[in-house]
C-alpha positions in Angstrom: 115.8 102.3 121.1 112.9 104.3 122.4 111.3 108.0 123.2 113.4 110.5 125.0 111.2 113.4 126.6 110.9 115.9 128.7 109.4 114.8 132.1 106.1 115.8 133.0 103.3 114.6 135.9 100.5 113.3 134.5 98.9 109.9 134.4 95.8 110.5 131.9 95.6 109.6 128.4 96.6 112.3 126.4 99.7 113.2 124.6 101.6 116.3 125.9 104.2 117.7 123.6 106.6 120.5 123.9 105.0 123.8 122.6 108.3 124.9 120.9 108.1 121.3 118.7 104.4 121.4 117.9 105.5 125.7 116.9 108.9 124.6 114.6 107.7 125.7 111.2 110.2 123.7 109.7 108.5 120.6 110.1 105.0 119.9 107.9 102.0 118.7 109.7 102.8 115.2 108.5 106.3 115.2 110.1 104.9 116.5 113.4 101.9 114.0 113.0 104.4 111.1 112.6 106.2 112.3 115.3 103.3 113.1 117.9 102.3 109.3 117.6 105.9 108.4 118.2 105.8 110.2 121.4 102.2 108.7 121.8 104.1 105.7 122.6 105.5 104.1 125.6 109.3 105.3 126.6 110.6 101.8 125.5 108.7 101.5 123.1 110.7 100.1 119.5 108.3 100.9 116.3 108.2 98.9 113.3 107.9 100.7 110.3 105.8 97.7 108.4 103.9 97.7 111.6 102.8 101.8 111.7 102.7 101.3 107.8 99.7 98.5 108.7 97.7 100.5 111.5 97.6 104.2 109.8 97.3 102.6 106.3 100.1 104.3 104.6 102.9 103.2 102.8 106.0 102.2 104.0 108.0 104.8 101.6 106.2 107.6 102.7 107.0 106.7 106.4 111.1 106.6 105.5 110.2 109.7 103.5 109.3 111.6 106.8 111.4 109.5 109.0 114.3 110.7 107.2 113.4 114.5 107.4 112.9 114.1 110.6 116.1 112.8 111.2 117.4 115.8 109.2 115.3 118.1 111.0 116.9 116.9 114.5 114.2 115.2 115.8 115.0 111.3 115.3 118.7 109.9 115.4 118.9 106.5 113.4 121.5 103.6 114.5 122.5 101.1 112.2 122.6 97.9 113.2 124.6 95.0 111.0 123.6 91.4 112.7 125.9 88.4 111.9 123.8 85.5 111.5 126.0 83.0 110.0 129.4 82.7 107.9 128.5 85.3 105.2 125.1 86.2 106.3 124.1 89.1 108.0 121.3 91.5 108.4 121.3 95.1 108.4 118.5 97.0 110.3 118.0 100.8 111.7 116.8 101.6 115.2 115.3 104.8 115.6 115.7 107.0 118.8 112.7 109.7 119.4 113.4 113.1 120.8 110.2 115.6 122.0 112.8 118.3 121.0 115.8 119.1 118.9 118.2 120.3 121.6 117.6 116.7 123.5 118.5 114.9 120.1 121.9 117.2 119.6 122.8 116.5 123.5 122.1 112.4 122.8 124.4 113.6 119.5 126.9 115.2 120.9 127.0 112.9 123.5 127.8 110.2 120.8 130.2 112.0 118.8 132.3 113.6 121.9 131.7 111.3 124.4 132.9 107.9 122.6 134.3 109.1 119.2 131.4 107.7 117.0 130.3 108.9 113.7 126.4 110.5 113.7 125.0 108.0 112.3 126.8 104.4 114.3 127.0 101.4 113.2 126.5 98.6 115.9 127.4 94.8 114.9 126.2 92.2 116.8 127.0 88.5 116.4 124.5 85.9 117.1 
């Protein structure tokens, strides 16, 4: 998926994120760490969780732990993904789409569940 944010002008190397996100006491310092280096990233940028997990040195459960309130919190939306690979194999995987605020993340859902009838959380299946 990738990072969905507010446009800005700048071309330097620091991370700019909405005051009212960085202000939302509902979300702990770890959530709006997690989520500052998600918006750190390039707009098409897909992360890995095993691959964040590796560079901050943290465990893969505790990023789904904050993944998942910040999914709650209406700053991520997760798609599941179910991939056929074969006659009675398949994978199952999540994509994550990042929003710099909640009201961009309830227009992407809104958008989902209005625009084409999906549930919150789709399921995509692709056949390879």
């Amino acid at each position: 998926m990738g990072v969905v944010r507010i446009t800005k002008k700048r071309r330097d190397p620091f991370v700019q994120v909405d005051l009212k996100t960085v202000c939302d006491a509902s979300v702990s310092l770890q959530e709006l760490g997690l989520l500052t280096y998600l918006l750190s990233k390039k707009d098409d940028y897909e992360f890995r969780v095993e691959v964040i997990a590796r560079e901050r040195k943290i465990s893969k459960a505790q990023i789904y732990r904050v993944l998942n309130k910040l999914i709650a919190a209406g700053y991520i939306h997760r798609i599941l993904i179910t991939i056929h690979i074969s006659k009675g194999r398949f994978n199952r995987e999540s994509r994550y789409q990042v929003f710099e605020t909640r009201e961009m993340c309830q227009e992407y859902r809104d958008q989902i569940r209005f625009g084409r009838g999906e549930a919150e959380n789709e399921v995509t299946e692709l056949h390879i």
